[in-house]
C-alpha positions in Angstrom: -18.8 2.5 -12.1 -21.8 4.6 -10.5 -20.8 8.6 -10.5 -23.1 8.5 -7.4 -21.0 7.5 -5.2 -19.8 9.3 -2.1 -16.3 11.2 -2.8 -13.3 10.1 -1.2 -12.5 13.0 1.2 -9.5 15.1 0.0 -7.9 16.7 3.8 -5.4 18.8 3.5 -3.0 17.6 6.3 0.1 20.3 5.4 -0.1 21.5 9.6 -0.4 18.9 11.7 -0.4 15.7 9.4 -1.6 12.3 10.1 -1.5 12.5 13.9 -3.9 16.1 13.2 -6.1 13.8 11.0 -6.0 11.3 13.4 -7.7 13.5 16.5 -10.1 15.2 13.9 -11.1 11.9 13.0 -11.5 9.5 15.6 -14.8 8.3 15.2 -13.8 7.2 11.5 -10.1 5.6 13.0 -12.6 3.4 15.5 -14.8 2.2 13.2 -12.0 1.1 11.1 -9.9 -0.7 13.3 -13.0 -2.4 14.8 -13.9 -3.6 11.4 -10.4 -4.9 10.5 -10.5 -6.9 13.8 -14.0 -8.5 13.0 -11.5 -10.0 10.5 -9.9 -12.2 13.5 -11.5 -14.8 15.4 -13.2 -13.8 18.7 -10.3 -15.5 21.0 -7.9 -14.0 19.0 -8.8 -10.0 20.8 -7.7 -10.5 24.0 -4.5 -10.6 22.8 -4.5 -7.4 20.3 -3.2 -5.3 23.6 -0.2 -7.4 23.4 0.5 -7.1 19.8 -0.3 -3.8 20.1 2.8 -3.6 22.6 5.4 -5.9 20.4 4.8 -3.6 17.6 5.4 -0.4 19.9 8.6 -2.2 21.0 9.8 -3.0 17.6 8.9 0.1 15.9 11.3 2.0 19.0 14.1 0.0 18.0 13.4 0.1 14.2 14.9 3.2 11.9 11.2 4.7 11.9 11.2 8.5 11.5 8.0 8.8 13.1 8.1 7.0 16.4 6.7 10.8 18.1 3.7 11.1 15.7 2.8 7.3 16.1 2.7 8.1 20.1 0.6 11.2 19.1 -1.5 9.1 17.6 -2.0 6.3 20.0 -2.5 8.7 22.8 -4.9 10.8 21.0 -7.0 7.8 20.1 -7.2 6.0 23.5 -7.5 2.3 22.0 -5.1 -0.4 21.4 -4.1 -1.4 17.9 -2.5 1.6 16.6 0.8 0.4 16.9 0.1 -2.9 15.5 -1.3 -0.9 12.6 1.9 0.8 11.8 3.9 -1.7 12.3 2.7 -3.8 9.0 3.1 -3.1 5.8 1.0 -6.1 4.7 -1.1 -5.1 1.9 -1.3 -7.3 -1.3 -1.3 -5.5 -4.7 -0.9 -5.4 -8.2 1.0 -2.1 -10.2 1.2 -1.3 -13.6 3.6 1.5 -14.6 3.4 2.6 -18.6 3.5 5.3 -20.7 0.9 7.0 -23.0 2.0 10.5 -25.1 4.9 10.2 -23.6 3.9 10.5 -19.8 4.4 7.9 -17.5 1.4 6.8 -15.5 0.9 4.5 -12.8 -2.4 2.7 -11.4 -2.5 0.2 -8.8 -5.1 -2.2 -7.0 -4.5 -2.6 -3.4 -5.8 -6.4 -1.4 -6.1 -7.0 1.9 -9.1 -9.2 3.7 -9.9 -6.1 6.2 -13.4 -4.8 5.6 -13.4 -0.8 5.7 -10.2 0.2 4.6 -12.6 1.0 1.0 -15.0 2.6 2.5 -12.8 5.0 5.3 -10.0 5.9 2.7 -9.5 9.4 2.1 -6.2 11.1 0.1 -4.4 13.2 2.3 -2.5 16.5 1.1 1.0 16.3 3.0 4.0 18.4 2.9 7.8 17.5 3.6 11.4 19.8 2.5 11.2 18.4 -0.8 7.5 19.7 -1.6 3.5 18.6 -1.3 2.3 15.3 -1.5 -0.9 13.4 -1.7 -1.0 9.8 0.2 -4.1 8.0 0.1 -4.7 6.9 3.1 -6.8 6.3 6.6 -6.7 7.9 10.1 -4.2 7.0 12.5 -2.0 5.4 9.8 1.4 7.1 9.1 3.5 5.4 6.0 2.4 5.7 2.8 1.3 2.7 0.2 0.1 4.9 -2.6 0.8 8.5 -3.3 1.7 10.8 -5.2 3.9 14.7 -5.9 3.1 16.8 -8.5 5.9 17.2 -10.7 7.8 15.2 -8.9 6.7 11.6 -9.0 4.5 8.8 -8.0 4.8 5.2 -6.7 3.1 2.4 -4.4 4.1 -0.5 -2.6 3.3 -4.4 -3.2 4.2 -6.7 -0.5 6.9 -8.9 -1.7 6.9 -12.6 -1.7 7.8 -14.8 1.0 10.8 -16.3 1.9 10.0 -20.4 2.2 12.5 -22.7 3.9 10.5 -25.7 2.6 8.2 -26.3 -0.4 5.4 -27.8 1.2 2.2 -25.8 1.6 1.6 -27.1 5.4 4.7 -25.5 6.2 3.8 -21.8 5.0 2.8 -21.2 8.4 5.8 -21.9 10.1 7.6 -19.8 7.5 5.3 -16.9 7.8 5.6 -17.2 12.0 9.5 -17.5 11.5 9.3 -14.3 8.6 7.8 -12.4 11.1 10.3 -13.2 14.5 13.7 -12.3 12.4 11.9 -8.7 11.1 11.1 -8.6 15.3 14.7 -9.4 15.8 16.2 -7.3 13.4 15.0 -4.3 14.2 17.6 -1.8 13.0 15.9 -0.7 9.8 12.9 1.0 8.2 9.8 0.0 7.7 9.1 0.2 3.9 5.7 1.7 3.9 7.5 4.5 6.0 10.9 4.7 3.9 7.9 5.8 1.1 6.9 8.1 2.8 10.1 9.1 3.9 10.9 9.4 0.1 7.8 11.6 -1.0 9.0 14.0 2.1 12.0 14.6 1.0 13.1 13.6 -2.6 13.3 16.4 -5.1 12.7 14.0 -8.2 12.6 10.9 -9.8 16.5 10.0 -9.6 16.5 11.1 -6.1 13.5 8.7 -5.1 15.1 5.6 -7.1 17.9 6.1 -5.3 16.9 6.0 -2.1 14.3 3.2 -2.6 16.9 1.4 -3.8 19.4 1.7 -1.5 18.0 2.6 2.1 17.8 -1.0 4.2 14.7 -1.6 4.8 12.8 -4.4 7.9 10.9 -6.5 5.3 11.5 -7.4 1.5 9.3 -5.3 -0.3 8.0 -4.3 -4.2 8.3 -0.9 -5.5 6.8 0.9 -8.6 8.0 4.4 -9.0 7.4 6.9 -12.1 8.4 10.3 -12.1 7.4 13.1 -15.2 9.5 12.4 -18.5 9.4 9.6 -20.9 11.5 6.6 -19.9 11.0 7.3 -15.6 9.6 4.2 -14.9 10.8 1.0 -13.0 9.8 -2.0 -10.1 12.0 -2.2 -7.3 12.4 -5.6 -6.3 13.6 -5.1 -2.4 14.6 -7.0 0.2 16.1 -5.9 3.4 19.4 -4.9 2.2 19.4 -5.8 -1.8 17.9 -4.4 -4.5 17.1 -5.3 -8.4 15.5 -2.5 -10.8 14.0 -3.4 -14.0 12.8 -0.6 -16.7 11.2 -2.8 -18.9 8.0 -5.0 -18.0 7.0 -2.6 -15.6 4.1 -4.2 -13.9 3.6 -6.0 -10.5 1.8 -8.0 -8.2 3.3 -10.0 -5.3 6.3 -12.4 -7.0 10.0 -11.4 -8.4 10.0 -11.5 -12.1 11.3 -13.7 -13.0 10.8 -15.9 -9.7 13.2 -16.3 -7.6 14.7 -19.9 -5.5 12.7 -20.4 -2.1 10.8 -17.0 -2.6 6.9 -17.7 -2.7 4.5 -15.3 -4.4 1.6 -14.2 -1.9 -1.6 -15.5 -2.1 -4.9 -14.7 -0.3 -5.9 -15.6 3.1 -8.2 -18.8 1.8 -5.7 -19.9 -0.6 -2.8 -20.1 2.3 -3.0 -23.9 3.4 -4.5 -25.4 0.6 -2.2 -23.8 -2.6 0.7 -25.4 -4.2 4.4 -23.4 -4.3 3.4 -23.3 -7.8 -0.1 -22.2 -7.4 1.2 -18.9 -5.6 3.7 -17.9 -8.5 0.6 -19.1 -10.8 -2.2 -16.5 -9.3 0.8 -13.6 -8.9 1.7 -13.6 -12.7 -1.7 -13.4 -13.5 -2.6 -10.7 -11.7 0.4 -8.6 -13.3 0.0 -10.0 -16.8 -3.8 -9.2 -16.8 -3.1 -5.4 -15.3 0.1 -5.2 -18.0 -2.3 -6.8 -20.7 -5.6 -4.8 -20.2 -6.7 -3.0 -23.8 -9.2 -0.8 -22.5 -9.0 2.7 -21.3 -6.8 3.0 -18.1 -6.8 6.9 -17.7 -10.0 8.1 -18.7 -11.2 8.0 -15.4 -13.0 4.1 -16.3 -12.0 1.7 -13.7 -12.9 -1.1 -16.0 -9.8 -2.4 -15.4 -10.7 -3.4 -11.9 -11.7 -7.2 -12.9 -10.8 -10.8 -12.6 -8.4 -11.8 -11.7 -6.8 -8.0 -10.5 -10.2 -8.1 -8.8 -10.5 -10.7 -6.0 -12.5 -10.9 -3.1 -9.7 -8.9 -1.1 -9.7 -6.0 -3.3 -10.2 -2.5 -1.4 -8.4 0.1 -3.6 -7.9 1.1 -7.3 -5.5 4.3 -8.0 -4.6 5.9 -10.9 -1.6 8.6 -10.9 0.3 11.0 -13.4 2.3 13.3 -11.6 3.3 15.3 -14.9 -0.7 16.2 -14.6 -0.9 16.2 -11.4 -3.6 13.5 -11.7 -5.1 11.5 -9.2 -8.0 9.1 -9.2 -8.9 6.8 -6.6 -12.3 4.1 -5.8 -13.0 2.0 -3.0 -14.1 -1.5 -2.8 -16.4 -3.5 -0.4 -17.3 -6.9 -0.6 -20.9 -5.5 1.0 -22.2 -9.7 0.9 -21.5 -9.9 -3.0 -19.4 -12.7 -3.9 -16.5 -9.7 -5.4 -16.3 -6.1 -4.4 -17.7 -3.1 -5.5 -17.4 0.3 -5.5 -18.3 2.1 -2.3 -16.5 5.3 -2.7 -14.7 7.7 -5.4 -12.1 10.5 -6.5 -12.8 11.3 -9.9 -10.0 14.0 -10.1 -7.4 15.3 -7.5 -7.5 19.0 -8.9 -11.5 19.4 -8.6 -11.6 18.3 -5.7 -8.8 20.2 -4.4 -10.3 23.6 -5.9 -14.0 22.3 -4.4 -12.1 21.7 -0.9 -12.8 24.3 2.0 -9.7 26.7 2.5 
């Protein structure tokens, strides 16, 4: 990786938070959204206004603890799509949670087909009753994906696999269409990007977070990794909305159950959604993990080396690398920039310099 690279922005959010960052940084929440709607087709905008509005209504029926500072938000920005932003948790990934000396560490990639979210990240330093956090983040988003509390714990989300009704792969749209109307009609629970969040706010250590992950309902099936500071605090979370199954061992993730499960498919990327086999979905989720799990080089020496085929795909925006015991966090960002995979656009080489380099 270049060490020329802009830094990743390190805002210290403690007063105010997201919906603070969100009216310092407007220009950067704009450019953002506009460049994850290039993603759609042109006749598809009309109708973001709308979305924008289902999301509002589910997320004020849902068990969201920050319905206020999403509305701060939205206000404050003046454009449609904020709502529709928080109310979507989904971001493809791959997680590998392992220990080295004894400390558990955990580094993650993060997909999606937006272009921006590399090159807008920053890592915001949050605080809640349980202690200060570190979410890496964008403006005018309010859950957390990937963070980190020193000497607390650390942990990410991967979007679970999808619940099929039928095997065939001309029928994954209905299924994703019918997914999305029962999360729109059950609308009692949490979203799990915000129960994270919820958990890094107010969780005083690792038991306390694996509880709650574990047990809190959530709207969507979701995929946890969570390490905390001693040897043997390390687990996946497999979620949906009001189950749970916790393995220690075989710590890694991507977007499947290990092992699979009946009429759950693994996710796949955007290009591989009609024309992929049932099989073909598992296939490309386990080898994302097992390549992640099976990587011999370095993994926290600051290298991201480990960012490559197949963990690195053409959706590929985000590559982390936490130890709370340290206090560590390292972070790059990815853009496709017209190359065939992406690259590096941005980087954190350490959370504590760039804290102590930070403007009181």
């Amino acid at each position: 990786m270049k060490t020329s690279l802009p830094v990743i922005p390190v805002v210290d959010l403690r007063e105010g938070g997201p919906a603070r960052h969100a009216r310092e940084s407007r220009a950067e929440a704009r450019a953002l959204r506009d460049a994850c709607l290039g993603f759609f087709p042109r006749a598809t905008l009309p109708f973001i206004p709308a979305l924008d509005w289902a999301a509002r209504r589910w997320l004020s029926h849902s068990r969201s603890p920050y319905l206020a500072e999403i509305a701060s938000i939205a206000a404050a920005l003046e454009f449609s799509g904020v709502w529709l932003l928080n109310a979507s948790y989904q971001w493809g990934c791959t997680s590998y949670a392992f220990e080295r000396d004894d400390e558990p560490w955990l580094v993650r990639s993060l997909d999606w087909p937006f272009s921006g979210l590399g090159r807008h990240v920053v890592v915001a330093q949050l605080c809640g009753s349980a202690g200060t956090y570190y979410s890496v983040t964008w403006p005018g988003y309010v859950g957390a994906l990937t963070a980190m509390a020193p000497q607390r714990f650390a942990a990410c989300v991967n979007q679970a696999p999808m619940w099929r009704r039928s095997l065939h792969r001309l029928l994954r749209g209905y299924d994703f269409a019918a997914n999305a109307l029962r999360t729109m009609v059950q609308s009692d629970r949490m979203p799990p990007d915000q129960l994270l969040r919820h958990v890094f706010e107010t969780c005083a250590d690792y038991a306390a977070a694996r509880r709650m992950l574990e047990t809190v309902p959530v709207a969507r099936a979701v995929i946890y990794t969570l390490i905390g500071c001693k040897p043997g605090e390390r687990c996946v979370i497999e979620r949906t909305e009001t189950g749970f199954l916790t393995r220690e061992h075989d710590t890694s993730a991507a977007n499947d159950w290990v092992p699979n499960r009946p009429h759950w498919e693994g996710r796949i990327g955007m290009r591989r959604f009609f024309s992929n086999s049932f099989a073909d979905a598992a296939a490309y989720s386990r080898r994302r993990r097992e390549a992640l799990a099976g990587w011999r080089g370095a993994l926290t020496d600051g290298a991201f080396e480990w960012v490559c085929e197949p963990v690195l795909n053409p959706y590929t925006r985000l590559a982390v690398v936490m130890n709370p015991a340290r206090g560590e966090l390292r972070a790059a960002g990815y853009e496709r920039n017209g190359a065939p995979l992406p690259e590096p656009v941005v980087r954190l080489a350490g959370l504590a310099r760039a804290v102590s380099a930070a403007p009181a």
